[in-house]
BAFI-3210 file (N, C-alpha, C; in Angstrom, 3 decimals, decimal comma, padded with zeros to 6 digits):
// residues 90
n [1|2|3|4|5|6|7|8|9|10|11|12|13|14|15|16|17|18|19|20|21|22|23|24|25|26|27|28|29|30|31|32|33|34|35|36|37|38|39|40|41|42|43|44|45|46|47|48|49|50|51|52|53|54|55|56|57|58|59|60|61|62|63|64|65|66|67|68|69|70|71|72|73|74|75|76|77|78|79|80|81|82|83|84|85|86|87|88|89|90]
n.u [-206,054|-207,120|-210,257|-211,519|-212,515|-209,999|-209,946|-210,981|-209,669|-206,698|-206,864|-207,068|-205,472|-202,417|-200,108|-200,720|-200,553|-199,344|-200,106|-200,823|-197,767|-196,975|-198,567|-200,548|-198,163|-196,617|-195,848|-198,047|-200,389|-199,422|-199,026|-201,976|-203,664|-201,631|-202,644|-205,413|-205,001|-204,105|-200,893|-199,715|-200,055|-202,571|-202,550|-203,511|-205,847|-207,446|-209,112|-211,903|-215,268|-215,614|-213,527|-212,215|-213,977|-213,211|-210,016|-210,697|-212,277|-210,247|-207,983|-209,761|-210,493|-207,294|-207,159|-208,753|-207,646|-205,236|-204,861|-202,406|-200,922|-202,626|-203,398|-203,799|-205,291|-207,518|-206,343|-203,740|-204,559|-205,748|-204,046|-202,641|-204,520|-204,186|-201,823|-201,936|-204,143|-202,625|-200,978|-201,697|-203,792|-200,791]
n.v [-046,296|-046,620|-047,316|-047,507|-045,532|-044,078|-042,492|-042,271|-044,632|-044,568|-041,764|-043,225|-045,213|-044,303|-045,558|-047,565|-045,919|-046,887|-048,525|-047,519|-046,574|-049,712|-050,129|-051,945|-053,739|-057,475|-057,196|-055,324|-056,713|-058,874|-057,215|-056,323|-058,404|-060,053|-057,933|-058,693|-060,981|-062,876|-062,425|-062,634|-064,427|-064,749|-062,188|-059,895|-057,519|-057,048|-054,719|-052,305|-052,622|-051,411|-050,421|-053,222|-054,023|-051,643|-052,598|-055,053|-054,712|-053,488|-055,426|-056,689|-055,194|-054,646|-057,256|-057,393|-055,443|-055,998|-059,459|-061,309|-061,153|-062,527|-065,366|-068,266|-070,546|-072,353|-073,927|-074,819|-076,361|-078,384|-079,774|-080,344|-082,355|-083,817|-085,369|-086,801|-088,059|-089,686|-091,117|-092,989|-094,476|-095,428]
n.w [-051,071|-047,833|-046,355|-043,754|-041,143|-038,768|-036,965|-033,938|-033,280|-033,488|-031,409|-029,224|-029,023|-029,875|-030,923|-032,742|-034,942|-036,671|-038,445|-040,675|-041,174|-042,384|-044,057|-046,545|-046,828|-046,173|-043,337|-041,724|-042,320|-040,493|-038,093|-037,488|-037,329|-035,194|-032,909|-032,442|-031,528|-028,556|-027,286|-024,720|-022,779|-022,049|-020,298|-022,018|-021,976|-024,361|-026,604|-026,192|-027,525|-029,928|-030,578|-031,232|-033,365|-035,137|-035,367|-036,714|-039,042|-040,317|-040,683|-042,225|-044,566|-045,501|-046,587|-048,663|-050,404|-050,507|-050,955|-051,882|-049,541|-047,634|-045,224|-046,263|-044,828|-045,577|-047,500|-046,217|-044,089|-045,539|-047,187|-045,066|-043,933|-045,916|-046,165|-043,872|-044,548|-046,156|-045,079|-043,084|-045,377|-046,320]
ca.u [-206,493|-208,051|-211,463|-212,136|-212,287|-209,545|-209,343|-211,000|-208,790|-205,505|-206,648|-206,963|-204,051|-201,665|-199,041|-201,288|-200,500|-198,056|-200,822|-200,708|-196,618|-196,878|-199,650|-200,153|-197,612|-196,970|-196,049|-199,224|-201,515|-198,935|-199,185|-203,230|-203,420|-201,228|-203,699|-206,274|-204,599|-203,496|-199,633|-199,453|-200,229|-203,740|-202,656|-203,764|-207,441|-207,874|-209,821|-213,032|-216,150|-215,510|-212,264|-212,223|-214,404|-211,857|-209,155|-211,278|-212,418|-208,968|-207,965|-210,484|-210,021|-206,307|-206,864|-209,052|-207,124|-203,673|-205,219|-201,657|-200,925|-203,831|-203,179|-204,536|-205,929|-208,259|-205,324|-202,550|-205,464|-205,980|-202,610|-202,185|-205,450|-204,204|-201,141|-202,748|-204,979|-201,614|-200,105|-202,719|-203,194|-199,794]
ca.v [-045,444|-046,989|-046,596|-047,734|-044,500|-044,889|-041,684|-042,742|-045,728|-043,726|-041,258|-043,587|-045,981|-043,402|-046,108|-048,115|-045,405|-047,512|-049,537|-046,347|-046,666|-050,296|-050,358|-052,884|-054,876|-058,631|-056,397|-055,042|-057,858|-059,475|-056,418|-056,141|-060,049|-059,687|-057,059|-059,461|-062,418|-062,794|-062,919|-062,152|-065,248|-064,640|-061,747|-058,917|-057,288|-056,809|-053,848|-052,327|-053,693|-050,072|-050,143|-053,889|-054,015|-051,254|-053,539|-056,145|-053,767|-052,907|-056,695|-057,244|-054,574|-055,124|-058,748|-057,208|-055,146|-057,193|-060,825|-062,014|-061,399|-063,578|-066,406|-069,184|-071,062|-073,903|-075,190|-075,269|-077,921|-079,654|-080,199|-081,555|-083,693|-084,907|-085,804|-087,524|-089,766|-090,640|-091,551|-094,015|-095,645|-095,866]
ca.w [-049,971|-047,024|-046,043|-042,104|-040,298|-037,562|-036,269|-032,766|-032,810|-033,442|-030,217|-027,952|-029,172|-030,975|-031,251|-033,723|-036,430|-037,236|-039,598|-041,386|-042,213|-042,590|-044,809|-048,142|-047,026|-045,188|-042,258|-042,293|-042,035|-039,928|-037,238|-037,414|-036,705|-033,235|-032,063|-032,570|-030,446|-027,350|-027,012|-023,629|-021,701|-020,924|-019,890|-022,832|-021,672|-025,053|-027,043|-026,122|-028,943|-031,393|-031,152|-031,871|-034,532|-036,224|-035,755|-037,686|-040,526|-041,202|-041,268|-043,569|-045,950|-046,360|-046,995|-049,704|-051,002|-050,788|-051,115|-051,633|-047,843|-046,602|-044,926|-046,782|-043,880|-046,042|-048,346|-045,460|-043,889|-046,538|-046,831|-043,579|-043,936|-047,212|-046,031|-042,565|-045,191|-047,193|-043,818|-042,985|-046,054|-047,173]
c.u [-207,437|-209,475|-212,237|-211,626|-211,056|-209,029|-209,739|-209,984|-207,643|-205,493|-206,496|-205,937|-203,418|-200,582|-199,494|-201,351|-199,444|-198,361|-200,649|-199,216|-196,284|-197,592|-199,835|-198,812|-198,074|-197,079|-197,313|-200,093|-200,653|-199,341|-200,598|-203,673|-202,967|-202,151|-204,758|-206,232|-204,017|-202,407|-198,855|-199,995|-201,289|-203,847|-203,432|-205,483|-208,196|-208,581|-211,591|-213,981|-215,488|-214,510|-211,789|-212,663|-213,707|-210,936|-209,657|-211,425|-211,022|-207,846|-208,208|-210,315|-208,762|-206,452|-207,522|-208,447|-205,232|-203,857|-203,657|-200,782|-201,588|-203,416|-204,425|-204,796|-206,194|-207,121|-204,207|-203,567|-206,202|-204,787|-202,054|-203,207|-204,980|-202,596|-200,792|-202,796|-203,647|-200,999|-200,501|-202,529|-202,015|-198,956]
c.v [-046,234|-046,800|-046,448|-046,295|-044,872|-043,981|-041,790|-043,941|-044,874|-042,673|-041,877|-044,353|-045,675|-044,373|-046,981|-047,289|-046,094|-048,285|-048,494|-046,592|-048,290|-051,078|-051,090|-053,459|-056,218|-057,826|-056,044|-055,567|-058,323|-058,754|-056,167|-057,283|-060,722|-059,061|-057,977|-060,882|-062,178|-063,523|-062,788|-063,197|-065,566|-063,306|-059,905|-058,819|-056,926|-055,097|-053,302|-052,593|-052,843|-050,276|-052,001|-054,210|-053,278|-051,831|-054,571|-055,740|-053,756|-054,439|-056,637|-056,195|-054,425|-056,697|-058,708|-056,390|-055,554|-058,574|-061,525|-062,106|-062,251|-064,741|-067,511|-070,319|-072,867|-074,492|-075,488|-076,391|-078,511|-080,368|-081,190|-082,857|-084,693|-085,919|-086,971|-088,612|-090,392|-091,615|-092,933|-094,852|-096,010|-096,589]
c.w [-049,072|-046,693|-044,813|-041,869|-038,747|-036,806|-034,588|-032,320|-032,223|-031,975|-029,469|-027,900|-030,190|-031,535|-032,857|-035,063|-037,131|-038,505|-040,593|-042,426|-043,039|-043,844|-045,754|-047,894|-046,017|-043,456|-041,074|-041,406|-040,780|-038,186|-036,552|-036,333|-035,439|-032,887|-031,515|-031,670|-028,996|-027,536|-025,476|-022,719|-021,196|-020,406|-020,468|-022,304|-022,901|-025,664|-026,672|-027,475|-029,476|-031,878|-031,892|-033,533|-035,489|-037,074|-036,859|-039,183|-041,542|-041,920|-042,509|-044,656|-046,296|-046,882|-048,323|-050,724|-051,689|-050,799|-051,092|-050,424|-047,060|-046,622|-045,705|-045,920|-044,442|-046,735|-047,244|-044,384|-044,402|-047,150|-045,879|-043,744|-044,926|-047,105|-044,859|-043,347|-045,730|-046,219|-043,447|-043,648|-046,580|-045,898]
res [x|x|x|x|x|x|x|x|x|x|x|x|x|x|x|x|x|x|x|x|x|x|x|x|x|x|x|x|x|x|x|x|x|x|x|x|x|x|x|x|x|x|x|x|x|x|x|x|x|x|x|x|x|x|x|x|x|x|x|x|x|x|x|x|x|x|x|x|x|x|x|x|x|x|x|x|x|x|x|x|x|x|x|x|x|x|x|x|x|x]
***
């Protein structure tokens, strides 16, 4: 069961109940994560702070509650670094 409140979100951007059907999965995270970026060229004006910070909350508490969705960030560059240094010296 979730716990970010997101019923101000949901009024003002009803389409975003969609985190709702998508919920605990890759989906999910995957869907939250767009909100959060700009795919639009420059051109997305983004979220006002509240409703941002929502978006963020809800991030972060699926990544806590589904950890095996989260992008593992530090090992996919350490990966690359480690494969840089092999490059080099080898």
């Amino acid at each position: 069961m979730r716990k970010t409140n997101v019923s101000k979100l949901y009024e003002a951007y009803p389409h975003l109940r969609r985190i709702d059907e998508l919920w605990g999965t890759r989906d999910c995270r995957e869907f939250i994560n767009r909100l959060m970026n700009d795919t639009r060229d420059g051109q997305r004006r983004g979220f006002p702070g509240d409703h941002a910070r929502t978006i963020l909350r809800l991030l972060m508490e699926h990544d806590r509650e589904f950890p095996q969705f989260e992008e593992n960030i530090t090992s996919d560059w350490r990966d690359t670094v480690g494969e840089s240094r092999r490059g080099i010296q080898g």
